[in-house]
C-alpha positions in Angstrom: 10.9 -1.7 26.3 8.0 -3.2 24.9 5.8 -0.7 26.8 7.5 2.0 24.5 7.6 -0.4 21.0 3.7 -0.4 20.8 3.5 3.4 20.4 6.7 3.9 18.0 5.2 1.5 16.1 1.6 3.0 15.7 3.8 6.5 14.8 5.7 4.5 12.3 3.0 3.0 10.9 1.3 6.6 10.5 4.5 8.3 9.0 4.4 5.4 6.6 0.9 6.4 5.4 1.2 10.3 5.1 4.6 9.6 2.8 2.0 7.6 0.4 -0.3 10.4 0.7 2.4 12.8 -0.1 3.5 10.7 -2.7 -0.3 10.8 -4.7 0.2 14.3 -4.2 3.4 15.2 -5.5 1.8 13.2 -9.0 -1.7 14.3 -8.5 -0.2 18.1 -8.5 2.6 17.3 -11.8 5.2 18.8 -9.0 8.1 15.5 -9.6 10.4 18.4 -10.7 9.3 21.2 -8.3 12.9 20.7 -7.1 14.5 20.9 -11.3 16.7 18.1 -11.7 18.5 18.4 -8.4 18.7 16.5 -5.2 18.9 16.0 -2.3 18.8 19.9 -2.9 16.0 21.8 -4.4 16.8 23.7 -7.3 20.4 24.3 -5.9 19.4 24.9 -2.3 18.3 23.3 1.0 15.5 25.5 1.4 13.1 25.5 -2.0 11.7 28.7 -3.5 7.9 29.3 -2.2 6.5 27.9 -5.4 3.7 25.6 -4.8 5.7 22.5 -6.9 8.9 23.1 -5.0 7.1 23.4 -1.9 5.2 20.0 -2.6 7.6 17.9 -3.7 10.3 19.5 -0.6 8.1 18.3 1.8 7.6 14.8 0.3 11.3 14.6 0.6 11.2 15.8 4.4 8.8 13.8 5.3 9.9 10.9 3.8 13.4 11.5 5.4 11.9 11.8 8.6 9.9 8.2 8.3 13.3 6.4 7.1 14.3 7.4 10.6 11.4 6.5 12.7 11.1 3.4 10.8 14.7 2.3 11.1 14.6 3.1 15.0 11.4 1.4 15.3 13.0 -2.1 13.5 16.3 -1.9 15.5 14.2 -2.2 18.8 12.2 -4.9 17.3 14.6 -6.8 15.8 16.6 -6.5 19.5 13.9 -6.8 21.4 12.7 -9.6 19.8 15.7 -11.3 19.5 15.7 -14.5 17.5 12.6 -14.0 16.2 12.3 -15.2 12.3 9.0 -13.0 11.4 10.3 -10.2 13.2 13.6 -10.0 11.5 12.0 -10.5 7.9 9.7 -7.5 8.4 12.1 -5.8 9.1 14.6 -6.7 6.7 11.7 -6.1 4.4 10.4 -2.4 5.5 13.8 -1.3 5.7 14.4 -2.7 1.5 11.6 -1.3 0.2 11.9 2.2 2.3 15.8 2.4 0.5 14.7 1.3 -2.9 12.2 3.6 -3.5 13.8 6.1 -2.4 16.6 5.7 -4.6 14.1 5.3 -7.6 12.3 8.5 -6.4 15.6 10.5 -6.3 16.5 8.9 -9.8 13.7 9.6 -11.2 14.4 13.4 -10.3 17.5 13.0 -11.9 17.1 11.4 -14.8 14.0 11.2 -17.0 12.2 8.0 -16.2 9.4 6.2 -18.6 5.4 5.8 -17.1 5.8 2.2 -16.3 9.4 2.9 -14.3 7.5 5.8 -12.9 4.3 3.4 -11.4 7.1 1.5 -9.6 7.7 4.3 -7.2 4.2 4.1 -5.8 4.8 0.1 -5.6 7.5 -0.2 -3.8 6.4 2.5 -1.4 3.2 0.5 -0.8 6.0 -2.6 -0.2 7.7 -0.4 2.2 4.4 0.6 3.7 3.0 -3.0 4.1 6.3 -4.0 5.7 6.3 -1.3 8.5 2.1 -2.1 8.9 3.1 -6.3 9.5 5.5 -5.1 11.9 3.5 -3.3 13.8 0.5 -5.9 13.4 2.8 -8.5 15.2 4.1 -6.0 17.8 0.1 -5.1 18.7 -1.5 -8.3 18.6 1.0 -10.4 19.8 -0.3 -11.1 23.1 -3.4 -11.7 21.9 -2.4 -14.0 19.3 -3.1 -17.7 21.3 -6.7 -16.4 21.4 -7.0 -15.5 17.7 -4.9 -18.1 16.2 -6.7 -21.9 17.0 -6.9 -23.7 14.2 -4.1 -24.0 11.2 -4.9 -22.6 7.8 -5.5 -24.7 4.8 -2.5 -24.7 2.5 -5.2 -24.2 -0.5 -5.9 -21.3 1.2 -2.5 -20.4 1.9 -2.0 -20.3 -2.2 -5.4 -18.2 -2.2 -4.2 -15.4 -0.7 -0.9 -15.2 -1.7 -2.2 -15.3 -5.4 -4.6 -12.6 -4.4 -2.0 -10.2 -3.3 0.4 -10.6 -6.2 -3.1 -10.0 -8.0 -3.9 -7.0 -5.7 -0.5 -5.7 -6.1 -0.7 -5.9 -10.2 -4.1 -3.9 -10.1 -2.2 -1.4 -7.9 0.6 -0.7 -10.4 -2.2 -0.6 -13.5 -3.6 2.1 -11.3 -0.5 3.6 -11.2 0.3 3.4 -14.7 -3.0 5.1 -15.7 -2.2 8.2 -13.7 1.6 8.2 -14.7 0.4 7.8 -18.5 -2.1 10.5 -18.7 -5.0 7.8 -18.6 -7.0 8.6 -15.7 -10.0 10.5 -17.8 -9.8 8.4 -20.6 -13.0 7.1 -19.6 -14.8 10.2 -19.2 -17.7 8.9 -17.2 -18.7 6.1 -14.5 -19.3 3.0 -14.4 -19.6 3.2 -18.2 -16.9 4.0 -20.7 -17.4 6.6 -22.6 -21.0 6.1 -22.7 -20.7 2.2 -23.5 -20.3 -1.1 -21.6 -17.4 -2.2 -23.7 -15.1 0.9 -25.1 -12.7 0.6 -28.2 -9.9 -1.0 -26.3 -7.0 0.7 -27.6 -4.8 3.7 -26.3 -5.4 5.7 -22.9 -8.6 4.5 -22.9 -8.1 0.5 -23.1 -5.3 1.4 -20.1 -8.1 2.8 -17.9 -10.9 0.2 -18.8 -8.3 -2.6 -18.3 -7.9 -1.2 -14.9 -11.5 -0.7 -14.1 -11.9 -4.7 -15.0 -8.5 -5.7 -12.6 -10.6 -4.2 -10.5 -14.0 -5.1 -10.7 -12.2 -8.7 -11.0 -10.7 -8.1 -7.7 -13.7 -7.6 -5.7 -15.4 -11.0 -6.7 -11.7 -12.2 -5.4 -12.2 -11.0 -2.2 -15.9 -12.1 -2.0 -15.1 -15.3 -2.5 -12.8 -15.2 0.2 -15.2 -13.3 2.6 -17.7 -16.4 2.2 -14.8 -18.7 2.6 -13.6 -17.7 6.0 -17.2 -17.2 7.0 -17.6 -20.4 6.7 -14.2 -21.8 8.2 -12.8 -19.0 10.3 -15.4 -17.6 12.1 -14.7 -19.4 15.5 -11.4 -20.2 15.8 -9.5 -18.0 13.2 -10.9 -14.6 14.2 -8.0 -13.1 12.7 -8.1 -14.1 9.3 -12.5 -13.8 9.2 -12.1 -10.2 10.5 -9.6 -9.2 8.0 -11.5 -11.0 5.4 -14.7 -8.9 5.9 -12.5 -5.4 6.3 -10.5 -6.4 2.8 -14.1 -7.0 1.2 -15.5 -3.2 2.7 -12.2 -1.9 1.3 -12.6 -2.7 -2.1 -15.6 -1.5 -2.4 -15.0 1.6 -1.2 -12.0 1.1 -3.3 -14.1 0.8 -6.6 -16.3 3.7 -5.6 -13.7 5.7 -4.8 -12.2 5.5 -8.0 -15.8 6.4 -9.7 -15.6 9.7 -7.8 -12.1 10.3 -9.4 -14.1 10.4 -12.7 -17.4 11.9 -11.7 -15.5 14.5 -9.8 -12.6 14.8 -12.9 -9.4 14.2 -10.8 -10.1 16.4 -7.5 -7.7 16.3 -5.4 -9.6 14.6 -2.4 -11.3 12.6 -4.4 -7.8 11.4 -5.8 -6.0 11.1 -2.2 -9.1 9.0 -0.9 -8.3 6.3 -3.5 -4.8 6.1 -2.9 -5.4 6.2 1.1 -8.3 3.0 0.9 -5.9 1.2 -2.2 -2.9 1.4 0.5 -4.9 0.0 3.8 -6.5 -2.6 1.4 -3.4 -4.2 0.5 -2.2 -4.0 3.8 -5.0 -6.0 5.6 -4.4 -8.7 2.3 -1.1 -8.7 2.9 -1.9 -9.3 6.9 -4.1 -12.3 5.8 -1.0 -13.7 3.7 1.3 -13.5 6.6 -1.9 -14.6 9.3 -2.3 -17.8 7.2 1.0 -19.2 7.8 0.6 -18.9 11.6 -1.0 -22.1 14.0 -1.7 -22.8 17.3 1.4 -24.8 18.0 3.5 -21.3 16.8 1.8 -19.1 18.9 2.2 -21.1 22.1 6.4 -21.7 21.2 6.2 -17.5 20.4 4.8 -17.0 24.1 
């Protein structure tokens, strides 16, 4: 079975991403209601007008049906597979939450008007979902490798690092999402400055957006420091968490530049779907560090 799990879980992890992408798109294009206030129909029907909205938001809906069910075959085999295995279970349990609760928020949100910070939780608890599917997959690909990558144990100060980090991460995600969902996104008209100063009038749309732009300028001196740290510590025998370390610190800075072109380029549509895509891997590979710095030597050789 395992020869097949590998795979379905790369596909899962893929069908994962494109429903965030479709999910930036749907609020990128204002096309929420393409469907009215019905669902799981589309204005009354099961197949939507050929209006752009309706067309959008249909196939955000189809394709997000469509990863519930790869995602739920995919933890099944896992869970069974891997039978009595804690982590697998949890990431499981977890992908499986997160892919139900947002979409229950996402078909409530059809239904019944929702506020802008209700709204930004949609895109959260997809990137929950998201991460949970991506862990799973990471311990499905790597785990033969993991005696090699895993030889030395974590500090538990570092433990604490990370963890803080992502609950930090995850907070500058849903600001991010509460400046698109509130109208904020050109509020700050040009890049890296504020409307033409260092520090704007912090009030409004446009103390939304700057307080964003310094969650995440914070972030990246975050992840810096924890680049040099696991430089320093992890670069022999936790290969794991010094490769991730060095991806999460490329990500968000293409993270932060990516969000410049949003400005520069006032909201295209690529330039738009290019933040979401980096903002959804970055976590991810955080998250992966969380989970990675839990793990030691004496685990891995009981997992084998």
């Amino acid at each position: 079975m395992e020869k097949w799990l590998k795979p379905l879980a790369v596909l899962a992890t893929l069908v994962m991403f494109i429903v965030m992408i479709a999910g930036s798109l749907v609020t990128k294009t204002d096309s929420g209601l393409g469907c009215g206030n019905d669902w799981p129909l589309c204005n009354g029907k099961w197949v939507p007008e050929y209006t752009l909205a309706s067309i959008i938001e249909y196939m955000h809906r189809l394709i997000t049906g469509v990863a519930g069910i790869v995602v739920v075959v995919f933890s099944v085999l896992c869970w069974r597979h891997y039978r009595g295995n804690q982590e697998v279970r949890n990431l499981a349990l977890f992908g499986l939450f997160f892919i139900v609760l947002e979409s229950i928020l996402g078909a409530s949100a059809v239904i019944w008007p929702q506020s802008s910070s209700v709204l930004a939780l949609h895109f959260g608890f997809s990137l929950l979902a998201f991460t949970g599917v991506f862990l799973l997959t990471g311990f499905v690909l790597q785990r033969d490798k993991m005696e090699s990558m895993v030889q030395d144990t974590a500090s538990t100060g570092f433990r604490n690092w990370m963890w803080a980090v992502a609950a930090y991460t995850y907070g500058v995600v849903y600001l991010g999402a509460y400046v698109r969902h509130t109208g904020s996104s050109m509020a700050c008209s040009d890049w890296p400055l504020c409307q033409g100063q260092l520090i704007p009038q912090l009030s409004g749309q446009t103390g939304i957006h700057f307080a964003h732009r310094l969650g995440a300028l914070l972030l990246v001196f975050l992840l810096l420091g924890t680049m040099i740290y696991a430089m320093r510590h992890f670069k022999e025998k936790r290969r794991d968490l010094y490769g991730a370390s060095i991806l999460a610190f490329v990500l968000v800075i293409l993270q932060v530049f990516s969000g410049g072109f949003v400005v520069l380029f006032q909201l295209h549509l690529y330039a738009t779907l290019l933040h979401s895509m980096i903002i959804t891997i970055l976590f991810g590979v955080i998250s992966y560090m969380c989970l990675q710095s839990h793990k030691s030597p004496q685990a891995g050789k009981l997992r084998r």
